[in-house]
Each structure stands twice: as structure tokens, then as C-alpha cells.
N, C-alpha and C positions, 0 to 999 in steps of 0.2 A: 163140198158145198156147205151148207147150214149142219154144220157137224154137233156132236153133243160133248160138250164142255165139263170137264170130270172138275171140280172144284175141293180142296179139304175132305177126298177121300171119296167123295160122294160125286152122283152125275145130278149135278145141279140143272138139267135139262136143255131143251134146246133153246139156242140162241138167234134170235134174227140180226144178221149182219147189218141189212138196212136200216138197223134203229139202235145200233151201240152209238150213232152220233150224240145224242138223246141224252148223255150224260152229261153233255157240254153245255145243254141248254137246249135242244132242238138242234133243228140243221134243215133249214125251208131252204126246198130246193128251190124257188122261184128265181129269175133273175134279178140284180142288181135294180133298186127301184129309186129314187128320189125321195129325199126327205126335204122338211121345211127349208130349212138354211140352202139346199140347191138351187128349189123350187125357184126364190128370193133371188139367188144369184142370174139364174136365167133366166129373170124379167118373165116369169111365166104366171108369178101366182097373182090374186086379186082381193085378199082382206085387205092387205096395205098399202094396194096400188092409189090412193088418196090420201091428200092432206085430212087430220082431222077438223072438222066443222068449227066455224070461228062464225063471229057475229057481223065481221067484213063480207061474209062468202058474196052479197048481193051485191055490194058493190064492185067486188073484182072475180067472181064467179068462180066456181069449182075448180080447185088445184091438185094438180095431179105433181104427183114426185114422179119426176126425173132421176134416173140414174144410170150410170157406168154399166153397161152389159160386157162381161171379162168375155176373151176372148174360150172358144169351145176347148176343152181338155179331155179328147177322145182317149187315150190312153189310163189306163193305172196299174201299178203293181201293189204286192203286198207283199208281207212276210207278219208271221205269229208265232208266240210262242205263249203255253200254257200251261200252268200247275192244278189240278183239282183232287178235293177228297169225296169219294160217295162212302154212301152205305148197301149199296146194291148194285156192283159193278156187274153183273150179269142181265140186271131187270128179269129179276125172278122172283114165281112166289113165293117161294121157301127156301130154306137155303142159301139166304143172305150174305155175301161177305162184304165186309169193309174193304176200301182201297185206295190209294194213292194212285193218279196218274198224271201222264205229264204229257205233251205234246205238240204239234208245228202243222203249221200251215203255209203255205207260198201261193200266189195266182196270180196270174194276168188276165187285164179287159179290156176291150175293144169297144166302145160307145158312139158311132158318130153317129152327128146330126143328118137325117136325111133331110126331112122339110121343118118349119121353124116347128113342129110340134112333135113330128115323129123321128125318133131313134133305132137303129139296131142294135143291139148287145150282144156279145161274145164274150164269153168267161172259161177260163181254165184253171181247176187250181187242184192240188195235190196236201192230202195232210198223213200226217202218222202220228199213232197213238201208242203210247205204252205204260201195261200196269206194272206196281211196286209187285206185289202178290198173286195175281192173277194172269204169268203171264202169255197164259194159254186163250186171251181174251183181246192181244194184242192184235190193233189190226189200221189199217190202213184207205186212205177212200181218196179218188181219180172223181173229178166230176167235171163235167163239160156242159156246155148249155148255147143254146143260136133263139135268140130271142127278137124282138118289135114290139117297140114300147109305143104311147102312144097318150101324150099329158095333153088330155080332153079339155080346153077351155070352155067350151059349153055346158059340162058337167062339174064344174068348178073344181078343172083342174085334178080329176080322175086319172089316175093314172093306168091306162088300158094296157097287157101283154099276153103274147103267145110265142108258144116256142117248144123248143127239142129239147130235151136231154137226157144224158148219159150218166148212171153212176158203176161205177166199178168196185167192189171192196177183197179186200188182198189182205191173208193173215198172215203179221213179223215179218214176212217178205213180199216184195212186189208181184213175184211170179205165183203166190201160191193164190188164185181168186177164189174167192168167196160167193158171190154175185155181181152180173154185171145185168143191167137193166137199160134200156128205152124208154122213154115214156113222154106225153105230150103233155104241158104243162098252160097255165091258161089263168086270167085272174083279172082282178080289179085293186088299187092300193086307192085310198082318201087321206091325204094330210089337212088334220084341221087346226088350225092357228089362234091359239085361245089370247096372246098377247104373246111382246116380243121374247118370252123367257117360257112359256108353257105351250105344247104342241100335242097331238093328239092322232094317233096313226091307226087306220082299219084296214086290213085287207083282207080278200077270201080266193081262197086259187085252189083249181081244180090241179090234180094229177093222177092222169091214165095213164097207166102201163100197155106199152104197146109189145115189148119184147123183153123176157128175162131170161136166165137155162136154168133157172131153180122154179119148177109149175108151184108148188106150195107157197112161195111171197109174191105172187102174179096177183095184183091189187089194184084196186081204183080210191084216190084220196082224196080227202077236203079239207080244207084247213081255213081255220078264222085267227085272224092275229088282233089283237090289242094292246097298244103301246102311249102310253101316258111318258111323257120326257118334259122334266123342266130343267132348268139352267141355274144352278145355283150361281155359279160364277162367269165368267165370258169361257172359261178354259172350264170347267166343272161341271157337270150335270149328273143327275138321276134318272133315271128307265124303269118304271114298273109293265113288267109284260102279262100276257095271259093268252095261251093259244089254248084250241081246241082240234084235234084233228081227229076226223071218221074214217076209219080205213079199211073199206070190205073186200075181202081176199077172195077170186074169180074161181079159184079151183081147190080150193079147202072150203068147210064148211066154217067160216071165221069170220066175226066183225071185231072190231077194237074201237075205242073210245078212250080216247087218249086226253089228257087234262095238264096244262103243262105254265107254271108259275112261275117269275122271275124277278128278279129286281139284280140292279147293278148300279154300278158310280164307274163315272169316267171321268178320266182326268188326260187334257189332253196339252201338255206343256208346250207345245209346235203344234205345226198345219198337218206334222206328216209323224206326227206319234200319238199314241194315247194307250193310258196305263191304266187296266181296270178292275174290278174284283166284284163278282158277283154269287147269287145262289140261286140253285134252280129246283123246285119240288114238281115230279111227275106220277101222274096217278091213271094207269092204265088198267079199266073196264073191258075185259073181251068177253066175247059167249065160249072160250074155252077156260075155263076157271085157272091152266097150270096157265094162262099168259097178263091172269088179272097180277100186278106188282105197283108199287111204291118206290120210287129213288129219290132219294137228298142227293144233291150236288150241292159243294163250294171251293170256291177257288178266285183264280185272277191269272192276267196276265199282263203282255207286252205286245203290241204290236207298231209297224209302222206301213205307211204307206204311201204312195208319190202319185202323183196324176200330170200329166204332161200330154 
């Protein structure tokens, strides 16, 4: 299970499997949510459902824009691939080692429309991780998730969801588990549209742990997301993040207070690639002092993706 990781001779302490994602940048389990540019596509959102105001308006009256609603694309796949350096490949407090790693991801989703506002979502996807130096640290995560989305026109387009899911984490081999967890997941996302180049994203989602076979990371979590994204070019943009997640452990004597910074550039050359490079600074507070840590992440990668 949650074994203890002997690093450069020394037992650099225990590791929580559930949160070696964390060097990639986070990893919100929430489902696939809707950003600005979808919202737009699905005729759903309402800053720019109007012409702006002209000095005609009395004479020929309020003008609404018309447009092309693209047919629905319940489907998508992915695939990823990724290079990063930390300096605290364990998320430890002492005991630090520098690392190289590298890694992939694959998924498929399922989104169809049920009524014109409400969706269901199904996601599966599978990644593997491996370090240059550490590689007793290598590990692997199965996630699954059955969700209902639910873009609130009355709450300007709130994006309401609840749902299942499954994580699994497996060390250098699929068959060796780490942890596998349940747990029920639940939230709200707001995209705010500051003009057609700058957007603005909030979200806060609960997750209960309903079933795990490791009693020590048996937890209940919060999480707030903030995401600032402009658009330098039609293909180019910028992302500055900042989450915060609470996380108090049911059958340990544990809270955690997690602090988690980001910024990245993307570049997206097609509909169905985009090439990115980011860095991620994470500053974790618990009331057990050996889980208070600091990690630097950077890196970049590749990915693509198809929706059909």
C-alpha cells in the first residue's frame, strides 16, 4: 500500500499515492467542465448574445446575433505526452531530491446532450509516470468518473455537476495497487467573459471519500480553482492558475492545506493539437509538520485530441 520510499540512502518518508499527481500541476478529479469558447459554440452563453448598442437601436430595435449552432460532438479522445523537472519529486519535508520525469496519458469521453441544458459525462483515462532518479517513485493512475452536468441559464450559465468516481494508483506495474478509492464528487464551475480575448474561470467542488482499502488517506476534500486565460494570438494563449484545496483525513489525526500556482502558454497549431510548457509551485500546510513540503515543477508537453 502507502509504502515508505528509501531515497539516496535515507527513508525520505511516507508517500501519499493520491497526491504524486501534484507534480504535474494538480490533477481535479472533477469532470470535464465547459470553458468560454464551448459555452459560445453551444449557443448557451449570454455576455455576447447582443449586438453592441448603436444610436440606430430605436429606430430598428434591439439586435440579437444569430449564429450557426455546430452540430453536438459527444465523443472525444486523447492522448499526452510529458517531460518535467522538480525539485521535490517525493513532496517531502526534508530530504529533497531533484528529478527528471516523463510521462503519458490516453482517455476517452462520452458527453451527450440529454435536454438542451443538461449532459451526462463518462470519462476513462489511464497515465504512467516515470522518474530519471527516483525510480522507486514510479507510478501509474486508472481514473473513471459517471457524472451530470447541468449549464444553469438562470444563474448565468453556472455550470452545476455530481457524480462517481474511481481512482486507482499502481506502482512501475499495473498490477502492483497502491490505492484504489470511491468517492462522490459535486461542484459548481462560473466562466466570466471579460472581452473576446480575456476569460475568467471559478470553480469549488466537493469530494467524499466513499470507499478506499488504505483507512489512513480515507479523506473528504474542497477545492477552489482560479483561472485567469487570455489569448495572445487566435492559436496562442496564456493561463495563470491558483487552486487551494482542504483536505481532512477521516481516520488519521490530519488536515492538509494545500496552495497550488501555475502559469503556462499554449500553443495550439490545429483543432486537435496543442504544444505547451508550464510551471507549477505547491505549498502544502498540514497539522502533521513531516507532510508540511514545497515542490517546483517545469516542464511541457504534446498532446492531441479528436471530438467526434
Amino acid at each position: 500500500m502507502c509504502a515508505l520510499i528509501g531515497l539516496s540512502g535515507q527513508v525520505a518518508g511516507q508517500v501519499d499515492p493520491s497526491r504524486l499527481a501534484e507534480a504535474v500541476g494538480g490533477s481535479s478529479r472533477a469532470p470535464r467542465l465547459y470553458d468560454a469558447e464551448e459555452l459560445n459554440k453551444l449557443g448557451l452563453e449570454d455576455e455576447n448574445a447582443f449586438a453592441p448598442e448603436s444610436s440606430g437601436d430605436e429606430d430598428i430595435g434591439e439586435q440579437l446575433i444569430l449564429k450557426e449552432i455546430p452540430k453536438d460532438q459527444p465523443f472525444r479522445s486523447w492522448a499526452e505526452g510529458s517531460m518535467f523537472w522538480t525539485n521535490n519529486a517525493a513532496n517531502v519535508s526534508s530530504g529533497q531530491v531533484e528529478d527528471f520525469f516523463w510521462g503519458g496519458r490516453v482517455g476517452f469521453g462520452w458527453q451527450p446532450r440529454i435536454t438542451k441544458n443538461w449532459f451526462a459525462d463518462v470519462e476513462v483515462s489511464q497515465g504512467m509516470y516515470r522518474y530519471d532518479k527516483s525510480s522507486a517513485l514510479d507510478f501509474e493512475t486508472l481514473r473513471a468518473m459517471a457524472s451530470i452536468l447541468d449549464v444553469e441559464p438562470r444563474l448565468g450559465n453556472v455550470v452545476l455537476f455530481a457524480g462517481i468516481g474511481y481512482d486507482r494508483v499502481t506502482n512501475d506495474t499495473l498490477s502492483n495497487d497502491l490505492l484504489n478509492s470511491l468517492s462522490l464528487r459535486a461542484g459548481a464551475q462560473r466562466t466570466f467573459l471579460l472581452d473576446r480575448k480575456q476569460s475568467i474561470n471559478v470553480s469549488l467542488m466537493g469530494d467524499w471519500d466513499l470507499l478506499t482499502d488504505f483507512d489512513p488517506l480515507f479523506r473528504h476534500e474542497l477545492n477552489f480553482d482560479l483561472t485567469y486565460r487570455v489569448k495572445l494570438l487566435a492559436n496562442l494563449s496564456v493561463n495563470l492558475g491558483y487552486r487551494m484545496s482542504y483536505l481532512h483525513y477521516q481516520r488519521v489525526d490530519r488536515q492538509d492545506l494545500l496552495h497550488l500556482v501555475s502559469a503556462s502558454v499554449v500553443y495550439t497549431p490545429t483543432e486537435w493539437m496543442e504544444i505547451y510548457a508550464n510551471g507549477n509551485f505547491a505549498f502544502n500546510d498540514s497539522s502533521l509538520p513531516f507532510f508540511d513540503y514545497n515542490t517546483g515543477t517545469v516542464g511541457g508537453g504534446l498532446g492531441m485530441k479528436i471530438k467526434y
